[in-house]
C-alpha positions as CSV (number, residue, x, y, z in Angstrom):
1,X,77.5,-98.6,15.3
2,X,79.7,-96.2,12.9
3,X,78.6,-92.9,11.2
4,X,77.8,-94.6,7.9
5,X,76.0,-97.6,9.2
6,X,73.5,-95.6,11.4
7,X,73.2,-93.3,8.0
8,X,72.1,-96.3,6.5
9,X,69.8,-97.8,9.3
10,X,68.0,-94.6,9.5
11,X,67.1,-94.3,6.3
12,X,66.1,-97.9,5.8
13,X,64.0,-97.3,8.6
14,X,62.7,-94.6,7.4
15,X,61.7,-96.9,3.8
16,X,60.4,-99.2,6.1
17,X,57.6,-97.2,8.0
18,X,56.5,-95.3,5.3
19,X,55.8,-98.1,3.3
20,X,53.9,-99.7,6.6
21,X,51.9,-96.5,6.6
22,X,51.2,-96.0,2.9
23,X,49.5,-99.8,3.1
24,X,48.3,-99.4,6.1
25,X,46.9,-95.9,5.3
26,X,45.4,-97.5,2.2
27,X,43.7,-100.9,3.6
28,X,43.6,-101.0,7.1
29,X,40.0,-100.6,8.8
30,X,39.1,-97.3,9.9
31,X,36.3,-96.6,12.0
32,X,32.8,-95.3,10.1
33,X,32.2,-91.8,10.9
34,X,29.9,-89.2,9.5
35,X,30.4,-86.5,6.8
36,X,34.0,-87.6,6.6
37,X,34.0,-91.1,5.7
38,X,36.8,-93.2,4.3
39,X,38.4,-89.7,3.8
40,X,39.3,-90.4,7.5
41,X,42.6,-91.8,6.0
42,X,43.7,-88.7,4.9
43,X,45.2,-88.2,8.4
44,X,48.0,-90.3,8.2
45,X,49.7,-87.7,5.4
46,X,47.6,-84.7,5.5
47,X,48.7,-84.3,9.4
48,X,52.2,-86.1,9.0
49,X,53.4,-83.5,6.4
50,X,52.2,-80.4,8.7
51,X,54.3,-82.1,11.7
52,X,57.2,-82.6,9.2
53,X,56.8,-78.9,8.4
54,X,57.1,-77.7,11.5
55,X,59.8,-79.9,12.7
56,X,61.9,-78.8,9.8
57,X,61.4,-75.3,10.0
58,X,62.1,-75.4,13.7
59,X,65.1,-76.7,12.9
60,X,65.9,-73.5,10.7
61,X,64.9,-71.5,13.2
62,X,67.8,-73.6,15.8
63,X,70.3,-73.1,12.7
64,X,69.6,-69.3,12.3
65,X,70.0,-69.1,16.0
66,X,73.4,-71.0,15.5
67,X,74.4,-68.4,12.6
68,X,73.7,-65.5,14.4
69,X,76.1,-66.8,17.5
70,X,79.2,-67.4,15.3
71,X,78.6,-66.2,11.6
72,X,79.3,-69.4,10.1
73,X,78.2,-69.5,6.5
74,X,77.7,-73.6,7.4
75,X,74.4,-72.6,9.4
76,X,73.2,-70.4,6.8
77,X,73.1,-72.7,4.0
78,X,71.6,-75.2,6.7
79,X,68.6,-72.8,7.4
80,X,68.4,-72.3,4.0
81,X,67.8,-76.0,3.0
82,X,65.4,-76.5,5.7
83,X,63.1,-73.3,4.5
84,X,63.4,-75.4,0.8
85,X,62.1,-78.9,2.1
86,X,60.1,-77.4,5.1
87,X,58.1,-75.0,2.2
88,X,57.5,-78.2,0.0
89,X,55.8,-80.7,2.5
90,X,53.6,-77.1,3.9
91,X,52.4,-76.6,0.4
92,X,51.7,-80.6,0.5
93,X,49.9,-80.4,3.4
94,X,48.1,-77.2,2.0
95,X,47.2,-79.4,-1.2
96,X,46.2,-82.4,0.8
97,X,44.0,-80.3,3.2
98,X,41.7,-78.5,0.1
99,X,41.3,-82.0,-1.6
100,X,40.1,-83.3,2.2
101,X,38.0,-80.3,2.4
102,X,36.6,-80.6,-0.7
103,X,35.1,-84.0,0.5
104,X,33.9,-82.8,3.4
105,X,33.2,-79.5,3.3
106,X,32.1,-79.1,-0.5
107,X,34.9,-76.6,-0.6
108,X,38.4,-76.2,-1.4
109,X,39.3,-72.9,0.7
110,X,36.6,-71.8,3.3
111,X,37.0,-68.0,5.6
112,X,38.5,-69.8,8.2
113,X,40.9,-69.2,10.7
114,X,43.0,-72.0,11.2
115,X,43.1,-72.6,6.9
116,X,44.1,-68.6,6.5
117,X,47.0,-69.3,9.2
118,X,48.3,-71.5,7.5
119,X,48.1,-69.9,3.8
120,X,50.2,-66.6,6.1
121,X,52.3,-68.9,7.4
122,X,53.4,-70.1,4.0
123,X,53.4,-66.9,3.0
124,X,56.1,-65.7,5.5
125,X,58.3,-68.3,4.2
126,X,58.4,-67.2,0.8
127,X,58.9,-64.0,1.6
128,X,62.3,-65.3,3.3
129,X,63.0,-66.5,-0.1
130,X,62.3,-63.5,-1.5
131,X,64.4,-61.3,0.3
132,X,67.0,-63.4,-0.1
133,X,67.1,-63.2,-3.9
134,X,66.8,-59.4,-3.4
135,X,70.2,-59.4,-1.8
136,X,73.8,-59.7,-3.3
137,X,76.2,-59.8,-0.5
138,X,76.3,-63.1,1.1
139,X,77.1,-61.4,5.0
140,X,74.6,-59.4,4.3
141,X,71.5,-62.2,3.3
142,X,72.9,-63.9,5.5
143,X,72.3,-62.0,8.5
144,X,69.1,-60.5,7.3
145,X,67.8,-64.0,6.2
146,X,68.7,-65.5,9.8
147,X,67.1,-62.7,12.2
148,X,63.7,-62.8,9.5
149,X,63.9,-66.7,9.7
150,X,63.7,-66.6,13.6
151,X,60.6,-64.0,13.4
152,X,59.1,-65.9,10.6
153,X,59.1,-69.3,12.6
154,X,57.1,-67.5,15.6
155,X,55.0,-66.0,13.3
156,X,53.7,-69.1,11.3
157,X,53.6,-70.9,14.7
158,X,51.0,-67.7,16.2
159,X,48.9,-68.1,12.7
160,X,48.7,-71.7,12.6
161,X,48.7,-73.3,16.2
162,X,47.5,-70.2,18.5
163,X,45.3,-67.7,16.5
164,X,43.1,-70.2,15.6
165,X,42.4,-71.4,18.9
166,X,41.7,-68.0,20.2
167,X,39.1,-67.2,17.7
168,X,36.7,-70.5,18.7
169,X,35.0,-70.1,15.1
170,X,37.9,-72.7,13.2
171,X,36.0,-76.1,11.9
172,X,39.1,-77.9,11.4
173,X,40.2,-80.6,13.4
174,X,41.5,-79.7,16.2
175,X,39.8,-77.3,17.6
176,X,36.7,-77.6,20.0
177,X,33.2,-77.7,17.5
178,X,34.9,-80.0,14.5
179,X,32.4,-82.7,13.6
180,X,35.3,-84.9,12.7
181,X,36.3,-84.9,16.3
182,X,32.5,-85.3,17.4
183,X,33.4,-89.4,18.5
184,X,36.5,-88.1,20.8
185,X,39.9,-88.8,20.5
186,X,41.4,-91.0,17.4
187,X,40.1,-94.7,17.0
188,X,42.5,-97.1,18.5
189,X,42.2,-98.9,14.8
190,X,44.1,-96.0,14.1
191,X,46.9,-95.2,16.0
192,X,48.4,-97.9,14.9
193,X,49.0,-96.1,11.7
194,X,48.8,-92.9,13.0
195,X,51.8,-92.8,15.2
196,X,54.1,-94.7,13.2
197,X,53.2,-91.8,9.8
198,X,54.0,-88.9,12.4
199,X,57.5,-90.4,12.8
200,X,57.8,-92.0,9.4
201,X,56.6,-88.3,7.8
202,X,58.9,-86.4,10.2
203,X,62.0,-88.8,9.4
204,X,61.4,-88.7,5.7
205,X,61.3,-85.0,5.9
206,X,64.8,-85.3,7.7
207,X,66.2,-87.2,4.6
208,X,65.0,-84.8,1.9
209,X,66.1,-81.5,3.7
210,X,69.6,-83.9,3.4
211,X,70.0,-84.1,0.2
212,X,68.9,-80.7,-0.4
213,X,71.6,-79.1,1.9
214,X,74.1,-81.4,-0.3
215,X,72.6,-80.0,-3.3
216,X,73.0,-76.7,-2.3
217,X,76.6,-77.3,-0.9
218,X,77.6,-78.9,-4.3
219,X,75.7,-75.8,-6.7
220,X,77.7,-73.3,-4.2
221,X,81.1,-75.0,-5.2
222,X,80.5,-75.4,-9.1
223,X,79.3,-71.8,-8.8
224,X,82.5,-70.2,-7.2
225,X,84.4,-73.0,-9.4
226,X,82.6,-71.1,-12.4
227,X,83.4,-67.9,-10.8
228,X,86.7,-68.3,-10.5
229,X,87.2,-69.4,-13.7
230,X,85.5,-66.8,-15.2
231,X,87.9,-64.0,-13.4
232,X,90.9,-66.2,-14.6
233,X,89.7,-65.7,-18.4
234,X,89.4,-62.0,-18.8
């Protein structure tokens, strides 16, 4: 199999499962449980966009690594695009999380650990974005974006996936005292869904941070084409 046919297979593959789990995410049985309900189903893309996230943004923080070994404005632009998609599918998640907690909690934002780790770990992001803006010499963002990028990943990683474990007092899912998790581990009714979103969301996620690295490659050119112009005309 050649470059451009398994560029196509994975993407069709891609079409393919997330259909299966939007359907099956839609109709398929779950299990009845209490408090939460049918909003059960909201774990096929509540969680599959937070494991997208991360993948994504882990795959900044590899990039950044990359950057900082030979200075390659390639890796940059790579880290870059990944902060863009990996911010959009955490402020997904973020969105799809307050309308689940709405239903179960009869809240949209509660003081809780796990919730406020994740609203810092956003945070940290934009603040890449930010800094970058406030910079004009591409070496220099570049540099400066690459070492905060590899801070920032460990950062949101402490707030979201260790903090809130430490504290004991978080009531989301995941962590020991959640009545959502009261029955044990996931209905077998549902891994069949499950699974398949976690790749399907995590592939997907792939394929958008794609295209946005192209955008930003093809923006780059018409700007230093503009540029140059510009300097040609005076």
């Amino acid at each position: 199999m050649n470059k451009k046919t398994f560029g196509y297979a994975w993407k069709i593959l891609t079409v393919v499962i997330m259909l299966y789990v939007i359907i099956g995410g839609m109709l398929f049985e779950v299990p009845v449980l209490p408090v939460i309900h049918q909003t059960i189903r909201n774990i096929y893309f509540h969680v599959g966009m937070w494991f997208s996230m991360i993948f994504i943004l882990f795959l900044g923080f590899i990039f950044s690594l990359i950057y900082l070994r030979g200075f390659k404005q390639k890796y940059d632009r790579m880290a870059l695009a990944t902060v863009k998609t990996g911010l959009v599918f955490g402020l997904l998640g973020i969105v799809t999380g307050m309308i689940w907690a709405q239903n179960t909690w009869g809240a949209f934002w509660l003081n809780d650990p796990k919730l406020n780790g994740a609203a810092v770990g956003i945070l940290v992001y934009l603040a890449y974005m930010v800094l970058r803006a406030s910079l004009d010499d591409p070496e220099r963002r570049a540099r400066l974006a690459a070492v905060y990028k590899i801070f920032a990943f460990v950062i949101m990683f402490v707030f979201i996936m260790i903090l809130p474990r430490l504290s004991g007092a978080s009531i989301h899912p995941g962590v020991d005292g959640n009545p959502a998790l009261a029955t044990g581990d996931l209905d077998p009714m549902m891994r069949k869904v499950f699974y398949p979103a976690i790749l399907g969301w995590i592939l997907f996620s792939y394929w958008i941070y794609t295209l946005v690295y192209r955008i930003d490659n093809v923006t780059d050119k018409l700007n230093q084409i503009n540029a140059s112009y510009d300097g040609n005309t005076r």
